[in-house]
C-alpha positions in Angstrom: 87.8 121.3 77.9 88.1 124.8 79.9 85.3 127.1 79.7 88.3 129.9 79.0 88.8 127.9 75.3 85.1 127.9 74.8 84.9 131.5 74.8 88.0 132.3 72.8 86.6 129.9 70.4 83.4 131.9 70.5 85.2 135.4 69.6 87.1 133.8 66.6 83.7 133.0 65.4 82.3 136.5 66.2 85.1 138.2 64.8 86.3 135.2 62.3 89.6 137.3 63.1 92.1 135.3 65.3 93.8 138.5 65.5 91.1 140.5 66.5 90.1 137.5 69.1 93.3 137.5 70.6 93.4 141.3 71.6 89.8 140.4 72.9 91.1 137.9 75.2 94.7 139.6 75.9 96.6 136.8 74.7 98.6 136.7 71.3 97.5 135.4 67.8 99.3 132.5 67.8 98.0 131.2 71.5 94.6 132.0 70.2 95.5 129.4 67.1 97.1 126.7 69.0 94.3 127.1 71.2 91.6 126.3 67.9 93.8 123.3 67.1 93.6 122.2 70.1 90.3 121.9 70.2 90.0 120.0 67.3 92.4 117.9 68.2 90.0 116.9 71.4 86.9 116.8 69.5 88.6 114.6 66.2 87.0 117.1 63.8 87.6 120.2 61.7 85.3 123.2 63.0 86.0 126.0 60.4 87.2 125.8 57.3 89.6 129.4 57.5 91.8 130.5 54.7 93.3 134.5 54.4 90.0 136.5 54.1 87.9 133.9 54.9 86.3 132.2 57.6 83.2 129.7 57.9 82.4 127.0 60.7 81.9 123.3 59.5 78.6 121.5 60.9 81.0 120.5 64.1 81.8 123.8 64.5 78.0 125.1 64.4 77.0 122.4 66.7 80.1 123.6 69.1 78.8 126.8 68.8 75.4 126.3 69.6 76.2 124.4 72.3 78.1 127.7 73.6 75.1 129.8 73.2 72.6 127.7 74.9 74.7 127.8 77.8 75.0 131.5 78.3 70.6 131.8 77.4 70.7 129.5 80.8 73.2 131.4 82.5 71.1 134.5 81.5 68.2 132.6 82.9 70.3 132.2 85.9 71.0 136.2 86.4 67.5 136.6 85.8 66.2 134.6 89.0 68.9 135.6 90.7 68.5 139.7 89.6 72.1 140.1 88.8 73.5 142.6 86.3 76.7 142.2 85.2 78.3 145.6 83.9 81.3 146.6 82.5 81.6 150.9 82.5 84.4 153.2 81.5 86.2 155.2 83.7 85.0 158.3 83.4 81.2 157.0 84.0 82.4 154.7 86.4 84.6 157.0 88.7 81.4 159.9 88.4 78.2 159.7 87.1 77.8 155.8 88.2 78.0 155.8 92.2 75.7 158.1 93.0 72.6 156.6 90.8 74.3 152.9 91.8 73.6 154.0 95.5 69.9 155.3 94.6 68.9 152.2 92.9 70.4 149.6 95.2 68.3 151.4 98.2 65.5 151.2 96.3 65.7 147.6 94.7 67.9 145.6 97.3 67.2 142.5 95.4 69.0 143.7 92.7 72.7 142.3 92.0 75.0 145.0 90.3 78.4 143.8 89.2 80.4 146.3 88.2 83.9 146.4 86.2 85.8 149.5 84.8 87.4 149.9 81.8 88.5 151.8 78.7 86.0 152.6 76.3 87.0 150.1 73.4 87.4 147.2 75.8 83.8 148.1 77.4 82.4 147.5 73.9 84.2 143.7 73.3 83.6 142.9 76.6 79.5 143.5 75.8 79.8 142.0 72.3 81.7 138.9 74.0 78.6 138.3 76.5 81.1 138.8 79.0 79.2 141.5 80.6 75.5 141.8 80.5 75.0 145.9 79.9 78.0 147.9 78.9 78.0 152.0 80.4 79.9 153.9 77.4 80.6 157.9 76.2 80.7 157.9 72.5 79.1 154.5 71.9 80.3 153.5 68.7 78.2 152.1 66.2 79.1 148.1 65.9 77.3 145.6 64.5 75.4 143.0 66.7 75.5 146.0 69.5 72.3 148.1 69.9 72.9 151.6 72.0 70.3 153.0 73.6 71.5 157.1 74.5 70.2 157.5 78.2 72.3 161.5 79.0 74.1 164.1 77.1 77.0 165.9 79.2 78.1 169.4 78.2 81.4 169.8 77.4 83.4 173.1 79.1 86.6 174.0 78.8 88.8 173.9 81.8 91.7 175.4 83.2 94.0 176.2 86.4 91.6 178.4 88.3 94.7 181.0 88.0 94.6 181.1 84.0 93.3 184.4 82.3 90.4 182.2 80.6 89.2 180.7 84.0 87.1 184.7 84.2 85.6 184.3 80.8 82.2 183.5 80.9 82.1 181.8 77.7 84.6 180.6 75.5 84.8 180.1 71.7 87.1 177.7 69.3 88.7 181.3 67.8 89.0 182.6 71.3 91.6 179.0 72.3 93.7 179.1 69.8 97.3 179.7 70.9 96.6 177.4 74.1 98.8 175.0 75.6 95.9 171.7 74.8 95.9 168.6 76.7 93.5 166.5 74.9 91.8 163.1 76.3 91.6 161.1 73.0 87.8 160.4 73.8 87.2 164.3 72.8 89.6 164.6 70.0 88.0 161.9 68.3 84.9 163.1 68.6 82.1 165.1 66.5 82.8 167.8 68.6 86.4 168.2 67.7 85.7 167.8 64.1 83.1 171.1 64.7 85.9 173.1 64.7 86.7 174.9 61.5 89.6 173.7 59.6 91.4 177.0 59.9 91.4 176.6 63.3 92.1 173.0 63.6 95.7 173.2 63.9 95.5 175.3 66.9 94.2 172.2 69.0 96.9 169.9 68.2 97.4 168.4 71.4 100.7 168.6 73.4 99.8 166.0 75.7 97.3 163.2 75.1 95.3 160.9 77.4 93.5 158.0 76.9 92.3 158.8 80.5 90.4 162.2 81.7 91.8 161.9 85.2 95.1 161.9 83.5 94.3 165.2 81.4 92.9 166.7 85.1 96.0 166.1 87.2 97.9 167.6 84.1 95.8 170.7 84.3 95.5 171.2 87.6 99.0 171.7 87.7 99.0 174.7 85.4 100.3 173.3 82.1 97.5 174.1 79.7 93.6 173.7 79.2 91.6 170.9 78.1 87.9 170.2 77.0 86.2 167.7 79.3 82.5 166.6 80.5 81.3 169.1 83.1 80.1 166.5 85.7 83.7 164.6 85.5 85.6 168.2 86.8 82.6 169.1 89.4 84.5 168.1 92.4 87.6 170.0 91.2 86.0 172.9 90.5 83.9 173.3 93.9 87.2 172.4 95.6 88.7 175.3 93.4 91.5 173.0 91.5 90.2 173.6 88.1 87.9 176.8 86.8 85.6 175.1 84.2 84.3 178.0 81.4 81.2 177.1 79.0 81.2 177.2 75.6 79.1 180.4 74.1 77.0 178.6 71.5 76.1 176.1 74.6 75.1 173.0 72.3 78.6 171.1 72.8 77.8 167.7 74.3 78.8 164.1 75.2 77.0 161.5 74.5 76.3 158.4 77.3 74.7 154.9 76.2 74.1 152.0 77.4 75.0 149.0 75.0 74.1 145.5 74.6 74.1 143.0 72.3 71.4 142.5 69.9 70.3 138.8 71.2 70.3 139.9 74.8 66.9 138.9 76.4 67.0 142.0 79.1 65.5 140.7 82.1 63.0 143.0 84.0 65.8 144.1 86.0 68.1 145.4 83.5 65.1 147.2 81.8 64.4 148.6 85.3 68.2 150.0 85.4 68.3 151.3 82.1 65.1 153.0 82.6 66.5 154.5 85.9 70.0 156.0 84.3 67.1 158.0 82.0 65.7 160.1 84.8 66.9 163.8 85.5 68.1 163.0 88.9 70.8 160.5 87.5 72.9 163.3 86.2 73.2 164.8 90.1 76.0 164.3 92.3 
């Protein structure tokens, strides 16, 4: 029996979805199935009775479960002894406001293992609620059950532009005073509660003409002069000191990103991952 069936077997009882289990595992729904029959083909028993819209594990199944999650308490054990972290962050943390407080806490706390994998938003979150990550790093942590989020930074938001656009010697902007722009949106924004600040006559003015699920992807586009875009301030820092982008703050100055940390619910944080979150609290995380 491969460990890799174990845990697929695991997120069809998490998500009692062998769809959703499937995506989790980037395989297809029907691999995913074959792979539950074959496991109780090997073990001679039935471990979930499943039907459409339904879903509960038999006694076998518990057991099979159980069985999973006393393994993962000792390989948490394991980390513990050993001070690793295991942490999946999306890109935009990952690629900006992660290295420099990675280097500050591994010069202070060498014993400390941080493991780090990137990845977009959504994937950070199964990834977490999969235990295949210890600590998840996430903007707009959405609220999931079994997850708890614990808010450690709010970015301003700013609009930005080629430093060569009539808005780049504003210094504020307003929603009334964009409309008519060319908008490239990263879909991280657009879906946010900032977006849907926007009054619904004016709503239609930030339809996006390009979208990205990416905010380099939304920089490069801007930088080469073909509209403006609403992003985190620390993401477009380096830009804008090297003068590739002109970033322009709102005027009401209360329009923010939120950053989490995530975990799941029955995650026994060792003294080290309390240490970390504790760390990406203080003032001096948000510097570069």
């Amino acid at each position: 029996m491969q460990m890799g069936t174990i845990r697929v077997f695991c997120d069809v009882v998490r998500t009692k979805n062998f769809t959703r289990a499937a995506e989790w595992n980037d395989r297809t729904q029907s691999h995913v199935s074959n792979l539950f029959l074959a496991l109780e083909r090997e073990f001679g028993v039935i471990l979930a009775v499943r039907r459409p819209g339904f879903f509960q594990l038999t006694r076998a199944g518990e057991i099979l479960r159980l069985n999973d999650e006393m393994e993962r308490r000792m390989q948490e054990t394991r980390d513990a002894a050993a001070g690793i972290i295991e942490l999946a962050a999306c890109y935009s943390i990952g690629l900006h406001q992660l290295p420099p407080c990675l280097n500050r806490f591994r010069r202070d706390r060498s014993r400390v293992d941080i493991r780090v994998r990137y990845n977009l938003i959504d994937r950070v979150h199964e990834e977490v609620l999969a235990s295949a990550v210890h600590l998840g790093l996430v903007c707009y942590p959405r609220r999931l059950p079994g997850l708890v989020i614990d808010l450690f930074r709010h970015e301003r938001l700013v609009m930005v532009c080629h430093p060569r656009h009539p808005l780049a010697a504003c210094r504020s902007v307003t929603f009334p005073g964009l409309t008519g722009q060319h908008f490239v949106a990263w879909t991280e924004i657009r879906s946010s509660p900032f977006m849907k600040g926007i009054p619904n006559h004016l709503r239609h003015h930030f339809k996006p003409a390009h979208e990205f699920h990416e905010a380099e992807m939304v920089k490069r586009v801007v930088e080469m002069g073909d509209g403006i875009a609403i992003l985190p301030e620390a993401i477009v820092r380096s830009e804008v000191a090297g003068r590739r982008l002109a970033a322009v703050p709102f005027a009401n100055g209360g329009c923010t990103e939120p950053l989490g940390v995530i975990y799941r619910e029955n995650t026994i944080l060792t003294p080290a991952m309390k240490d970390f979150i504790q760390f990406l609290k203080q003032p001096t995380v948000a510097e570069n």
